[in-house]
MARBA-3410 file (N, C-alpha, C, O; in Angstrom, 1 decimal):
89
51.2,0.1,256.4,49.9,-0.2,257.1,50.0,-1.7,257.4,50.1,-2.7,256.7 ~ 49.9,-1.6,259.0,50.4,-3.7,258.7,48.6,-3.9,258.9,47.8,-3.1,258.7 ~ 48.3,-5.2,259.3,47.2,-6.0,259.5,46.8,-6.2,261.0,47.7,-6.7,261.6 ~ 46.2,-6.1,261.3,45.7,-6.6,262.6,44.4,-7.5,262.7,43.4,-7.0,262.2 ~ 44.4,-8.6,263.2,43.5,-9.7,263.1,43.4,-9.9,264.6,44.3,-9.9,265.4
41.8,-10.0,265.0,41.7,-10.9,266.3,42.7,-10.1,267.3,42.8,-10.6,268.4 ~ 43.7,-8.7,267.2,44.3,-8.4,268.4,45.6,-8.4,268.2,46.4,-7.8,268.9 ~ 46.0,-9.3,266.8,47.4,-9.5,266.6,48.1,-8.8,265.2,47.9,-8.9,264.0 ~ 48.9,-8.0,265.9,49.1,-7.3,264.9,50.1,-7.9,263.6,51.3,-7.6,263.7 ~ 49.8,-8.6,262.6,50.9,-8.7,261.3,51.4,-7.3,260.7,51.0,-6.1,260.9
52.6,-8.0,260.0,53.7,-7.4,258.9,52.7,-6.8,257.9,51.7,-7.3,257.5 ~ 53.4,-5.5,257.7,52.8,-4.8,256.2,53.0,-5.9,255.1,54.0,-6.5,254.8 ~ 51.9,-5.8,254.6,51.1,-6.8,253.0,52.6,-6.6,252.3,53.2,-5.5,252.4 ~ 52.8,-7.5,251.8,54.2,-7.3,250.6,53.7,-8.4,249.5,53.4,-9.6,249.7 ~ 53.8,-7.8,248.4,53.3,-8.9,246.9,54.3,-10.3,247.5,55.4,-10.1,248.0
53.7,-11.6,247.2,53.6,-12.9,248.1,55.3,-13.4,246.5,56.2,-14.2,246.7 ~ 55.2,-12.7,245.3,55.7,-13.4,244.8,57.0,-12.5,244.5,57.6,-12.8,243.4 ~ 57.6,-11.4,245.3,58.5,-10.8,246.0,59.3,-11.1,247.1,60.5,-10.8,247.3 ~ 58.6,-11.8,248.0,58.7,-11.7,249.3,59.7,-13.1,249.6,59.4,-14.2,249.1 ~ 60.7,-12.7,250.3,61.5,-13.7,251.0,61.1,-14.3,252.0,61.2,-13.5,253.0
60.6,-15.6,252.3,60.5,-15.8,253.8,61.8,-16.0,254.5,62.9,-16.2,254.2 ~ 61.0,-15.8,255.8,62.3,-16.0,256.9,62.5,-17.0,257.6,61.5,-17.7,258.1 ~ 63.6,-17.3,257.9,63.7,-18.3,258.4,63.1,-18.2,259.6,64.0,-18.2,260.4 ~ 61.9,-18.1,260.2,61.5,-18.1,261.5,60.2,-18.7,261.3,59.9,-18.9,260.2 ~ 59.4,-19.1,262.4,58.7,-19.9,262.9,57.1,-18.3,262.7,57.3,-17.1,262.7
55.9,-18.8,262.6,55.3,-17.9,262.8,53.7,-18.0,262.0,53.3,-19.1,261.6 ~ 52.9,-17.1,262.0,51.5,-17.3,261.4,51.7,-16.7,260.1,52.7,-15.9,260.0 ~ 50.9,-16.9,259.0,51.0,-16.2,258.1,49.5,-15.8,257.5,48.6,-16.6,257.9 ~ 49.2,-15.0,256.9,47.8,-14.5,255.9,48.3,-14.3,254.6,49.4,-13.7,254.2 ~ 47.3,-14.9,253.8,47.5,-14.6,252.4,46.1,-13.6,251.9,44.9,-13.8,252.2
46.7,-12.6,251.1,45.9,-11.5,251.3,45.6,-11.1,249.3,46.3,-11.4,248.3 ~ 44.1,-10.2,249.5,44.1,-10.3,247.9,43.9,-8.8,248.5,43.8,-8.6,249.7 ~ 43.9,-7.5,247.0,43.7,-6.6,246.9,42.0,-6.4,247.3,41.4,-7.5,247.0 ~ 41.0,-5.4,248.0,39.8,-5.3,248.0,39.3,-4.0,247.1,39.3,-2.8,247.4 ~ 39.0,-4.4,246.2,39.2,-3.3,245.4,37.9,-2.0,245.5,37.8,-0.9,244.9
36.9,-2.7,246.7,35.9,-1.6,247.2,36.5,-0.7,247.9,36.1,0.4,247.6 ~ 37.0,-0.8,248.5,38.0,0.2,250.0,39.1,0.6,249.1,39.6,-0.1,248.2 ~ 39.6,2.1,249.7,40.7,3.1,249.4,41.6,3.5,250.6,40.9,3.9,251.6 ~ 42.8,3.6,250.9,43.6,3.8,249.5,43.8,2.6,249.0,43.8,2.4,247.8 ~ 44.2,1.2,250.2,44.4,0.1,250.0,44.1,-0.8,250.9,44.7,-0.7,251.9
43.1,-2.0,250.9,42.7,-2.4,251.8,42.8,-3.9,251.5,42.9,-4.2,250.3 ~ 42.7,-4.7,252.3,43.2,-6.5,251.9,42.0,-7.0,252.3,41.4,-6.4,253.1 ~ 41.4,-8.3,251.7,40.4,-9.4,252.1,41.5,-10.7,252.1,42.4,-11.0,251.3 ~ 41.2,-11.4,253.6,42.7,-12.5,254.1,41.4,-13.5,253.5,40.2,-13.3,253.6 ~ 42.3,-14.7,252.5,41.4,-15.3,252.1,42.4,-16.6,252.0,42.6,-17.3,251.0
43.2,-16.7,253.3,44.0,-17.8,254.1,45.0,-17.5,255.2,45.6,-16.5,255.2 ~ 45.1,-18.5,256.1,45.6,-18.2,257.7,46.5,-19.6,257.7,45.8,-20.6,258.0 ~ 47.8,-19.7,257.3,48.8,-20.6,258.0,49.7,-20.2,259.2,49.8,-19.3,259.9 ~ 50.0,-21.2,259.1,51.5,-21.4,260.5,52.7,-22.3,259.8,52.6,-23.2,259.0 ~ 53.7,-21.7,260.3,54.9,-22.7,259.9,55.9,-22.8,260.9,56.2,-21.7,261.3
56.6,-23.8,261.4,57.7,-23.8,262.0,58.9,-23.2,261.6,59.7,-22.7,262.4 ~ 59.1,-23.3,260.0,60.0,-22.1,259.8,59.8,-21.6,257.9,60.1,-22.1,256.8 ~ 59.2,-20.5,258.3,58.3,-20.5,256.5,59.4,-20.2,255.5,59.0,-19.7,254.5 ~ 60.8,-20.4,255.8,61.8,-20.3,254.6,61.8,-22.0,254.4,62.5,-22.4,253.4 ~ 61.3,-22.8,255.0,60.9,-23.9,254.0,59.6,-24.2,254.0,59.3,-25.3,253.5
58.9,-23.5,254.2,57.5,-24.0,254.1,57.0,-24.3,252.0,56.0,-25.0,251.8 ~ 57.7,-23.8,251.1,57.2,-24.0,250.2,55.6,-23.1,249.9,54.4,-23.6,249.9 ~ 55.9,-21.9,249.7,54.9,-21.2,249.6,54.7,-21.5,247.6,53.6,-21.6,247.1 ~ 55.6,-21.5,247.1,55.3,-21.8,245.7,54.8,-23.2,245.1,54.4,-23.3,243.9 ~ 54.7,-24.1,245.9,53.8,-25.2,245.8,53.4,-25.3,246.6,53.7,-26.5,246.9
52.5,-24.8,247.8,51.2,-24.9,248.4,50.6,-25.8,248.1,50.8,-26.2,246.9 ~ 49.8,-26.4,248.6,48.6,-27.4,248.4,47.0,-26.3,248.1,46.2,-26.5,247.3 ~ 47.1,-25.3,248.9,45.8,-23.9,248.6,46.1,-22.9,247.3,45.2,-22.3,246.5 ~ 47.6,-22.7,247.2,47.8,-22.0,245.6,46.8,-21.3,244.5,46.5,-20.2,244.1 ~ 46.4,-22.8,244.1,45.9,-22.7,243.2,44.3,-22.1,243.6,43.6,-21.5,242.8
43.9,-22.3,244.8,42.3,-21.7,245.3,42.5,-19.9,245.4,41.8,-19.0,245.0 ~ 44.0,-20.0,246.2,44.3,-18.2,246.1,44.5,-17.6,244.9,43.9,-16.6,244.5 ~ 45.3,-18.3,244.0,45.0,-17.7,242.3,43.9,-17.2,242.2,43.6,-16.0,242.4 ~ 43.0,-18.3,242.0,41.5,-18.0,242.0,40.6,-16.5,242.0,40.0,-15.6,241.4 ~ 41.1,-17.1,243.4,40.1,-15.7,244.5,40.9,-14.4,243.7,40.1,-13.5,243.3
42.3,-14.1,243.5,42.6,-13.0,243.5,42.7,-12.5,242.1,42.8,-11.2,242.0 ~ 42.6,-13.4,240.8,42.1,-13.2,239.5,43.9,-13.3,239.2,44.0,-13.6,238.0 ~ 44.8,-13.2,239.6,46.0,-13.6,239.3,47.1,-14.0,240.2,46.8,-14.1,241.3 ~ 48.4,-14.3,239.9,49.3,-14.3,240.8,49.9,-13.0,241.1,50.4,-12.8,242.3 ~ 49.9,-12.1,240.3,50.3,-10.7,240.8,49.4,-10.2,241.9,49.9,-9.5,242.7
48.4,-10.5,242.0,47.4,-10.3,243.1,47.8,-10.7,244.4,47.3,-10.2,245.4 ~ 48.6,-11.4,244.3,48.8,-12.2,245.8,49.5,-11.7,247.1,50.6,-11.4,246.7 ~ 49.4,-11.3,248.3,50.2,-10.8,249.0,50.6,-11.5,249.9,50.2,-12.6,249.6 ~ 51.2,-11.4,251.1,51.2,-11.6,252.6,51.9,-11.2,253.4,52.8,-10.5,253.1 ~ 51.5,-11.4,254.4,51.4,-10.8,255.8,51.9,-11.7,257.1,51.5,-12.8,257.3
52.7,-11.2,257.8,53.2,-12.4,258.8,53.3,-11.8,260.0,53.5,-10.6,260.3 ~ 53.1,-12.7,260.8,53.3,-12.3,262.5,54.3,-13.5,263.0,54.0,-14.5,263.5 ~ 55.8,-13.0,262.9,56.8,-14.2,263.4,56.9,-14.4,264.8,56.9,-13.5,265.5 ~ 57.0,-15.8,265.3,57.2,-16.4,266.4,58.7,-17.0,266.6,58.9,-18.2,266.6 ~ 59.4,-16.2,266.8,61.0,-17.0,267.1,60.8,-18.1,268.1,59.9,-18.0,269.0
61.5,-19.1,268.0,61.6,-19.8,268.9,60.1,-20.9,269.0,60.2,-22.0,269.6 ~ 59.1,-20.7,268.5,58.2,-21.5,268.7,58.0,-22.4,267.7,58.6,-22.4,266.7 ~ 57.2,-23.1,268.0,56.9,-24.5,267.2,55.5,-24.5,266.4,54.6,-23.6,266.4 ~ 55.6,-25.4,265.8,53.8,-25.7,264.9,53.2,-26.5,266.2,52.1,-26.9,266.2
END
């Protein structure tokens, strides 16, 4: 099931502390579990961009610690990407 925001369709949710980024350029959502909705449904409770999110440093974030939060753990964490080859921040 991927995501669709605003028209644009993202990558199926994959747990955030699994996930390889890629070397590509692109938007990203950070997504928590909604535990009202079945079978599985996400609340985006952040919207980046990176020029290439295999260095963006997703494990020291500056927001991290606010997504822990919201999602009650780090196993909670997911995301979601819509890659832009070739483009810039």
């Amino acid at each position: 099931m991927s995501i669709i925001y605003d028209g644009t369709q993202f990558t199926e949710p994959v747990k955030l502390n699994t996930w390889e980024p890629p070397f590509r350029a692109g938007l990203y959502a950070i997504l928590v579990p909604n535990q009202t909705v079945k079978p599985k449904a996400y609340a985006i409770v952040y919207f980046g961009e990176s020029g290439n999110m295999s260095e963006r440093g997703f494990l020291s974030h500056h927001k991290r610690s606010c997504w822990i939060r919201q999602a009650g753990s780090e196993s909670n964490l997911w995301i979601s990407t819509y890659l832009m080859p070739n483009s810039t921040e």
